[in-house]
C-alpha atoms as one frame of an Amber mdcrd trajectory, in Angstrom:
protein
  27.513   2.035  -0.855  26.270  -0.981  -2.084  23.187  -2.069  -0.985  21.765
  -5.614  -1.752  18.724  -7.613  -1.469  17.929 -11.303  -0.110  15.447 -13.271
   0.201  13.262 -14.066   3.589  13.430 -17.436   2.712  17.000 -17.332   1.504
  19.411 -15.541   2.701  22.413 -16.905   0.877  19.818 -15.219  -2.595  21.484
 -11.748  -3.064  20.093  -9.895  -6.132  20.797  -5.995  -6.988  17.894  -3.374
  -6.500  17.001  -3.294  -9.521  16.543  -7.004 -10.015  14.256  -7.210  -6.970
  12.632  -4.866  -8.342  12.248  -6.774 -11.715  11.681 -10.074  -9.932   8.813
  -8.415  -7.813   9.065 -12.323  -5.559  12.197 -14.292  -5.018  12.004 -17.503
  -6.371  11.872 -19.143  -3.167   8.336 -17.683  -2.792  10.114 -15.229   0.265
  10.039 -11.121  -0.264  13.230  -9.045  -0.934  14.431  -7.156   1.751  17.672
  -5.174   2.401  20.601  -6.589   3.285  20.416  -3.367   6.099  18.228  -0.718
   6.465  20.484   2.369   5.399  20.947   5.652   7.480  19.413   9.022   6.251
  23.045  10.725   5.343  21.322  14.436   5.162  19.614  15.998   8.341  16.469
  16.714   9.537  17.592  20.549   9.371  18.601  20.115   5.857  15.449  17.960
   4.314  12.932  20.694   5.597  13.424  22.942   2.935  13.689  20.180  -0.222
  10.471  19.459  -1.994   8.940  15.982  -2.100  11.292  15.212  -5.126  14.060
  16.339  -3.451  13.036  14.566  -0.226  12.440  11.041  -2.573  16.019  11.096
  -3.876  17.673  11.563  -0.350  15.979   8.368   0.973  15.180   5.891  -2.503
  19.456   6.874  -3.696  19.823   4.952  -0.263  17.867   1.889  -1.581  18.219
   1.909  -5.206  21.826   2.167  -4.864  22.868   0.341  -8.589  20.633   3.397
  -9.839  22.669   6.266 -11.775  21.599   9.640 -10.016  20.197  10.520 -13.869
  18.299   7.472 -13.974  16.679   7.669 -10.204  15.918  11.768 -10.693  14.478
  11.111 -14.076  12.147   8.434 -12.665  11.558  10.770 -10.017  10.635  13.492
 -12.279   8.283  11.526 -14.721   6.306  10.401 -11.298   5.385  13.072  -8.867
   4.592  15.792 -11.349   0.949  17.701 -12.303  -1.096  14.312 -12.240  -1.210
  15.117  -8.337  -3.979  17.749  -7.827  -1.309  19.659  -4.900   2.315  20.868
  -6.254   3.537  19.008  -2.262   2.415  15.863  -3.482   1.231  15.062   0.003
  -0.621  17.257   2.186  -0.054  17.684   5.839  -3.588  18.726   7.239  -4.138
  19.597  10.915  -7.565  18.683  12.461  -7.794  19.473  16.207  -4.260  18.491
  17.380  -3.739  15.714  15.016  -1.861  15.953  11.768  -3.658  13.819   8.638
  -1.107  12.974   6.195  -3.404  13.041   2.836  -1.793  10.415   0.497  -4.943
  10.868  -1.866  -3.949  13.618  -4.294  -2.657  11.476  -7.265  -4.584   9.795
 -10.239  -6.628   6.984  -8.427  -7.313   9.445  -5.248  -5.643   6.534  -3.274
  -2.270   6.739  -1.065  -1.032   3.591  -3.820  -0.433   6.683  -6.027   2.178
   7.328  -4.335   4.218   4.532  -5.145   2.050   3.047  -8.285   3.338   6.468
  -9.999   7.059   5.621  -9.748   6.999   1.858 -10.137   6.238   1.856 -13.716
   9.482   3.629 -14.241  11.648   2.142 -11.892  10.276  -1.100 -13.662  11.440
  -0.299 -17.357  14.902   1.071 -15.870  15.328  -1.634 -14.133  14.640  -3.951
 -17.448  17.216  -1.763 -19.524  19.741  -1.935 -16.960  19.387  -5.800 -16.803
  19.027  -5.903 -20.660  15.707  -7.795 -20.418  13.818  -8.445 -24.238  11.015
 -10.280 -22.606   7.830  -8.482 -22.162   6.957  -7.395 -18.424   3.955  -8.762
 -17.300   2.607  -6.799 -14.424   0.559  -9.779 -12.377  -1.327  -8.333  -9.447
  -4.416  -8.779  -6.680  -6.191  -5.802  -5.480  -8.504  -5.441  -2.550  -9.802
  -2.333  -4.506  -7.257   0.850  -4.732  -3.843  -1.038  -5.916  -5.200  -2.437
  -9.104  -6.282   0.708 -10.484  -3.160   2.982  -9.671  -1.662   0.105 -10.941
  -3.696   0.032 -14.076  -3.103   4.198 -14.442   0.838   3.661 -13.852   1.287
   0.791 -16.357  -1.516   1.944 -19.293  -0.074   1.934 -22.569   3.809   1.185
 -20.959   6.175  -0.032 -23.311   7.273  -3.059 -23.028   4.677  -3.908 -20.156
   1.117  -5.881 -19.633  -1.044  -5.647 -16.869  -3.213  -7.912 -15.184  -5.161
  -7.227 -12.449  -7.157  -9.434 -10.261 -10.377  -8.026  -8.363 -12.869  -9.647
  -5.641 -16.223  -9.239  -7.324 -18.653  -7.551  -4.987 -15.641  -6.877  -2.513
 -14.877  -3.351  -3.672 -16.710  -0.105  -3.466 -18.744   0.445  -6.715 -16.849
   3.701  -7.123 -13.157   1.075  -7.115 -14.659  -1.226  -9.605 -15.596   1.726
 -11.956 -12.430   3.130 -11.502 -11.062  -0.327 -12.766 -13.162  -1.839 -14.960
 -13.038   1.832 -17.478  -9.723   1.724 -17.270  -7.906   2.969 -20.985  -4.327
   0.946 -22.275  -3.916  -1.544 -24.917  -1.783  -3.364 -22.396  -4.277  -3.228
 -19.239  -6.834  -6.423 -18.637  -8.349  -6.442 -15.218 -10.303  -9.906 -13.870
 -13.417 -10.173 -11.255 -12.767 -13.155  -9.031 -15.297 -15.422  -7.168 -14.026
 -14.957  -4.137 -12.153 -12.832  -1.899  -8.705 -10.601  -1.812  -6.917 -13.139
   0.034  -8.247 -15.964  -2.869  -6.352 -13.566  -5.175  -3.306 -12.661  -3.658
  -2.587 -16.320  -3.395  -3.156 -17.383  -7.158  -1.132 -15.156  -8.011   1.737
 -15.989  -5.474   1.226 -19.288  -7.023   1.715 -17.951 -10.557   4.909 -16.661
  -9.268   5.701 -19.760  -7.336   5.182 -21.959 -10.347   8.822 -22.547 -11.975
   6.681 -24.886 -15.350   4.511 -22.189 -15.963   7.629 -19.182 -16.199   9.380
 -21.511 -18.435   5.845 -21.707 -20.606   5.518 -17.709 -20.393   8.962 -17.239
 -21.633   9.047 -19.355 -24.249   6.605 -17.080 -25.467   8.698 -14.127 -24.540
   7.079 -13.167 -20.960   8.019 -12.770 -17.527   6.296 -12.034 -14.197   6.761
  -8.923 -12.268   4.556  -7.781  -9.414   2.694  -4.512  -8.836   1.846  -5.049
  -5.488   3.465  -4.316  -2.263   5.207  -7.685  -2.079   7.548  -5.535  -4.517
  10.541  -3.800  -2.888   9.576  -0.839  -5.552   6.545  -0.663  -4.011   8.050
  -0.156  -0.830  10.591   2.335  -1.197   8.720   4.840  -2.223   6.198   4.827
   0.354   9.408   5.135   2.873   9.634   8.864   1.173   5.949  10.306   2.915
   7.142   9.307   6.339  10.237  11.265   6.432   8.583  13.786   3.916   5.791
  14.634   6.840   8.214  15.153   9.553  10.586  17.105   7.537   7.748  19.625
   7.245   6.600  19.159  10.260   9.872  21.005  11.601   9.767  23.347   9.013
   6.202  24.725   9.914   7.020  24.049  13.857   4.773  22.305  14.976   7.545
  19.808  16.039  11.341  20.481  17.659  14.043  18.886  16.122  14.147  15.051
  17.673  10.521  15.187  18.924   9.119  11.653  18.791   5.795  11.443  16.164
   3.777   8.775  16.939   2.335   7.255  13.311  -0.863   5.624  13.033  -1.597
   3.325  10.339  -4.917   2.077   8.557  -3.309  -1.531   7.878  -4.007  -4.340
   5.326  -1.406  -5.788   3.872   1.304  -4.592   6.138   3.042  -2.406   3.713
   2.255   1.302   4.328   3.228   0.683   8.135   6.145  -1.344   7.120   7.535
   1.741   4.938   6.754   4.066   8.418   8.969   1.180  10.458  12.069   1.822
   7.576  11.736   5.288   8.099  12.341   5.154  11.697  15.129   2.601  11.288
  16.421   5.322   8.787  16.658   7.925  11.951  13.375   9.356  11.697  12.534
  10.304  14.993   9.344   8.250  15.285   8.288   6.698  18.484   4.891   4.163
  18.184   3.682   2.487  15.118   0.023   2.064  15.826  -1.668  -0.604  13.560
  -5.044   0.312  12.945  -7.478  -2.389  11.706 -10.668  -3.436  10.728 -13.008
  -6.247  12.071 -10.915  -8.398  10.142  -8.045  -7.927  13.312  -5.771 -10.511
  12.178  -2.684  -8.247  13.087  -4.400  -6.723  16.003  -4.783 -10.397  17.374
  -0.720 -11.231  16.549   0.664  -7.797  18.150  -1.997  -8.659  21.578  -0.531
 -12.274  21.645   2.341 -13.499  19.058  -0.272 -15.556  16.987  -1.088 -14.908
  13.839  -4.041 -16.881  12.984  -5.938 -16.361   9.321  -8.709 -19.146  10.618
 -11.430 -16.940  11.227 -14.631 -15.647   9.126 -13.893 -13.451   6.678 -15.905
 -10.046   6.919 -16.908  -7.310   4.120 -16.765  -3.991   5.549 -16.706  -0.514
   4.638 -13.324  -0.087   4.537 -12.781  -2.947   1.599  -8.791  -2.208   1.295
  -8.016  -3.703   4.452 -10.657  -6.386   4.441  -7.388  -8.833   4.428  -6.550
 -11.640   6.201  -3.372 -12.655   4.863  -0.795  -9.313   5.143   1.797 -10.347
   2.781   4.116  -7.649   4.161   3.993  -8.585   7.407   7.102 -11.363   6.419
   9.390  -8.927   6.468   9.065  -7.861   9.773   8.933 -11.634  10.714  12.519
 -11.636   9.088  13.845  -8.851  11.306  12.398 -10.305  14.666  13.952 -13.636
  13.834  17.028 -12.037  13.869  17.170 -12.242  10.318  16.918 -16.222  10.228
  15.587 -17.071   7.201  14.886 -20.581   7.738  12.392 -19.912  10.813  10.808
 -17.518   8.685  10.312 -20.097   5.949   9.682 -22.699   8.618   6.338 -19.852
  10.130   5.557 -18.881   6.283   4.865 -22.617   5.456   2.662 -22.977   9.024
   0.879 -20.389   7.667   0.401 -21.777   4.423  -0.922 -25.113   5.155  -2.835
 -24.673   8.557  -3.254 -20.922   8.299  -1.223 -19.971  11.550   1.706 -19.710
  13.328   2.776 -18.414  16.553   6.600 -16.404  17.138   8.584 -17.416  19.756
   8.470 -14.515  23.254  12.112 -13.345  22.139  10.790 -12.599  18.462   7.611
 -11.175  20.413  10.029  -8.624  22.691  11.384  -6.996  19.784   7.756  -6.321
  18.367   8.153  -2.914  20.894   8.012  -0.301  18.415   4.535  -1.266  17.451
   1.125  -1.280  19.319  -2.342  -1.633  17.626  -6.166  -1.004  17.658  -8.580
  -1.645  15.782 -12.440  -0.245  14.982 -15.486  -2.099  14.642 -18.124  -0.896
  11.847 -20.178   1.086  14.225 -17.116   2.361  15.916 -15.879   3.853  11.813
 -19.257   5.361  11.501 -19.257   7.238  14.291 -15.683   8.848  13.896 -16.258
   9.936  10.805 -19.934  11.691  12.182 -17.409  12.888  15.305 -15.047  14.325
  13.479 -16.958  15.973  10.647 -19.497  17.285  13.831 -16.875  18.708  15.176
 -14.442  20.219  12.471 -15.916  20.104   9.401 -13.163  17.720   8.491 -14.666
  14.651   6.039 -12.369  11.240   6.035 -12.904   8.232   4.505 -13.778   5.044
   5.752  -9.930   3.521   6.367  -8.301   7.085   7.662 -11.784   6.786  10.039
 -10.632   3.369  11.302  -6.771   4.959  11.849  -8.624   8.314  13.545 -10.386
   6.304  15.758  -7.627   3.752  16.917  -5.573   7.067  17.250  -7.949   8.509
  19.531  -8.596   5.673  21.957  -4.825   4.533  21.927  -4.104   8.402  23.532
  -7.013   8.416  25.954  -5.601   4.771  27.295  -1.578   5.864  27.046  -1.859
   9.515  28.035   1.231  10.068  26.074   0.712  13.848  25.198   2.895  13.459
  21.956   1.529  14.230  18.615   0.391  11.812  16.164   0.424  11.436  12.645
  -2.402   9.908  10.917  -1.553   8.320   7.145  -5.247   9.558   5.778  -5.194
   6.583   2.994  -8.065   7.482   0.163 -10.372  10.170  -0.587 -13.564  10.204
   0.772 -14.981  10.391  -2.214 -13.678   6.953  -3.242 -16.498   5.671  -0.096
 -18.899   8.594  -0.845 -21.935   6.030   0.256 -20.517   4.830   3.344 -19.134
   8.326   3.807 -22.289  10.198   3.972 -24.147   7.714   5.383 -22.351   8.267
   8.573 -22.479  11.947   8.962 -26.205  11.483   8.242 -28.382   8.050   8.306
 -30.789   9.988   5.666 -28.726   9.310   3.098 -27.794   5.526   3.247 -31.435
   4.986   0.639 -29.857   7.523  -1.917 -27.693   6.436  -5.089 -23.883   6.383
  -4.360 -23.355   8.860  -7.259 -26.212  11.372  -6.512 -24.159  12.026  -3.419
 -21.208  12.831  -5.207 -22.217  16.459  -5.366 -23.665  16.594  -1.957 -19.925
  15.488  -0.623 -18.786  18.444  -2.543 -21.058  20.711  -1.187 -20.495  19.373
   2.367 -16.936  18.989   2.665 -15.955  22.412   0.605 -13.593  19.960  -1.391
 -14.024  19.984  -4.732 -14.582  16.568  -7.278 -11.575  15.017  -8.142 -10.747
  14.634 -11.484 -10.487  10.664 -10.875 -14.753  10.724  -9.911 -15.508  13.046
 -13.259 -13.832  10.849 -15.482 -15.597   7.563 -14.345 -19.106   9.301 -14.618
 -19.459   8.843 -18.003 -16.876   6.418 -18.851 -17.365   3.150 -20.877 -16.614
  -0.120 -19.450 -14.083  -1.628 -21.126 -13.431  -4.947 -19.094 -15.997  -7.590
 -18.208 -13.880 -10.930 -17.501 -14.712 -12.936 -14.758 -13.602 -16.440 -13.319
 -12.864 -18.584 -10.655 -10.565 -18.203  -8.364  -9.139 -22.215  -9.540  -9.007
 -20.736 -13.218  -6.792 -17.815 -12.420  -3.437 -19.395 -14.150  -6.125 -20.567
 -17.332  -7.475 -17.007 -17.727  -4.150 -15.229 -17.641  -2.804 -17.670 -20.082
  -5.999 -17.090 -22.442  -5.485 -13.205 -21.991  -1.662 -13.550 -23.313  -2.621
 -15.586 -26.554  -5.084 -13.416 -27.361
């Protein structure tokens, strides 16, 4: 088979995997998607007993189809090997009758491991293939967790340079260490005045702007993209959805074509986006709940068909989905449109320049295989305290938000099907807001005194991630405005 991609915005644009990939954007400023979502061609019966490696070439040889089966195992290989702290890559953890999907057992101790591992290599395969001499630069925003596994992936990556953009004072302080010690001749990361969604637009419009690629490659640069926005970001995180129910079979705790119902702590739109493939793949999922923060911009469009950005912007303690522009959420738009890619250029525009749009009540009817919730600060707090009061079981602050959304959507529904949770980070990532909610006494003490006391709680020892920022050096200090983004990128590749 030969699968394609094409643009949102274009659908006459028809690039190979590997040059979405390499392109990260289309040109037209719309994402890549497929030209169809492809059917798992192995069963359920036969992917319980593969590894996660095994698993990742069954669904990603679906998607990456101009990919030799060397090349795509190799990449494979190089990406999901001892620098996660579990040989399954992903744990499957059952707490009361709930399954936690633990995505935080790579480098960064953040569920973008799991794709930030592999896109480094899928990258430089895809530039070989393509016979690209231009240097890759690696142009991304970060609300806190993608900029440093994207940082870890890319350091010291032939052929490669990274640059990440940050919102000062809108990540944890345990994120920003993580990012600003980062090691790579090739790795500059940038504080921002101003918030995530501030970021990821400068650098769509570093993408967008045709005058400044010509600039960049007279010089012997192009753009790619790290973040989700990148259909190798994607793919990969398609892998942990049919990954978890494989073994869910294989330990039982599911028959063969029981529905899972998947619950999602949701920013951007991409990690539920990958669980929506995965069912489209024949993954016998039935609801994808959408769990978000006070900032409920998708909450509000799943209640009523409006997605509105216009609203105040709110720091909370779950700073990876404090987003009010979810980039991923265009491909969805695509699909309900019936894959009209004018009317989703005609709603991406709306959005751009009066910061809303509203789909029409057919495009709203096919939005069925999702419902949402969200949590309100108090509301996090108190799950985490629940849970841990109950179990012994310590979650972070965004796996909180998709526990507690999880909970009240089944006491409303009364389904009586089991849920899967996608536990995002480690708590230790949010060790102050953490342990501040399973006991007020410690919200006075210093975030990285209660690094041991987490340990000593929670019976789970330090990840290697949290020893090596303790006495790292910083190593990056820029900071600008968000209107000077283009200028300091710019200054960073003459250097």
């Amino acid at each position: 088979m030969s699968l394609h991609y094409k643009s949102t915005r274009n659908s006459e644009l028809k690039v190979t995997a590997s040059e979405a990939i390499l392109k990260g954007l289309a040109p037209d400023g719309g994402l890549f998607v497929p030209e169809e979502i492809p059917k798992l061609d192995v069963s359920m019966e036969q992917l319980k007993s593969m590894s996660y490696q095994e698993i990742a070439y069954e669904v990603m040889k679906l998607f990456l189809a101009d990919f030799t089966e060397g090349e795509l195992k190799g990449c494979i290989e190089k990406a999901y090997d001892s620098k996660f702290d579990t040989e399954e890559i992903a744990s499957l953890v059952k707490v009361s009758d709930t399954y936690y999907l633990e995505l935080f057992h790579g480098a960064t101790i953040a569920f973008k491991d799991m794709a930030l591992s592999i896109l480094p290599h899928l990258l430089t395969t895809s530039a070989k293939k393509n016979h690209v001499e231009n240097k890759i630069v690696i142009l991304t925003a970060t609300s806190g967790d993608t900029g440093k596994a994207a940082m870890a992936g890319f350091a010291d990556v032939e052929g490669t340079q990274i640059i990440v953009f940050y919102p000062k004072n809108g990540v944890s302080k345990v994120q920003e260490l993580q990012m600003v010690t980062q090691k790579g001749s090739n790795v500059d990361v940038v504080a921002i005045h101003g918030n995530f969604d501030n970021a990821q637009s400068g650098v769509k419009a570093m993408f967008e702007n045709k005058e400044l690629a010509e600039e960049l490659a007279g010089k012997g640069y192009q753009f790619s993209s790290a973040n989700s926005i990148n259909i190798g970001r994607l793919v990969p995180q398609v892998v942990y959805y049919v990954y978890a129910y494989a073994k869910l079979l294989e330990n039982e705790e599911l028959a063969n074509g029981e529905e899972l119902q998947v619950v999602v702590p949701t920013g951007n739109f991409g990690n539920i986006l990958a669980a929506y493939y995965a069912k489209q793949m024949g993954v016998p999922i039935g609801k994808l709940i959408c769990a978000s923060n006070e900032n409920k911009v998708l909450f509000d469009f799943f209640q009523t068909g409006t997605y509105d950005k216009n609203r105040e912007f709110v720091l909370t303690t779950s700073p990876s989905m404090d987003i009010l522009i979810s980039s991923n959420l265009e491909r969805l738009i695509y699909v309900i449109a019936g894959e009209d890619s004018d009317k989703t250029k005609e709603l991406m525009e709306a959005l751009k320049k009066d910061g809303t749009y509203t789909v029409s009540e057919d495009m709203k009817a096919k939005l069925s295989d999702f419902a949402a919730g969200y949590a309100t600060e108090d509301e996090t707090a108190e799950q985490i305290h629940d849970v841990y009061d109950k179990t012994g079981y310590v979650m972070d602050t965004h796996t909180a938000v998709a526990s507690y959304v999880c909970s009240r959507y089944e006491q409303s529904e009364k389904t009586g099907k089991k849920y899967l949770i996608a536990s995002t980070a480690s708590p230790y990532k949010f060790v102050k807001s953490v342990m501040t909610a399973i006991d007020a006494k410690y919200a006075e003490e210093d975030e990285f005194a209660l690094l041991p006391k987490l340990q000593e709680l929670s019976q789970v020892g330090m990840p290697q991630a949290i020893k090596d920022i303790l006495d790292a050096n910083v190593l990056h200090n820029i900071e600008c405005d968000v209107d000077q983004m283009e200028e300091t990128v710019k200054q960073i590749l003459n250097r």
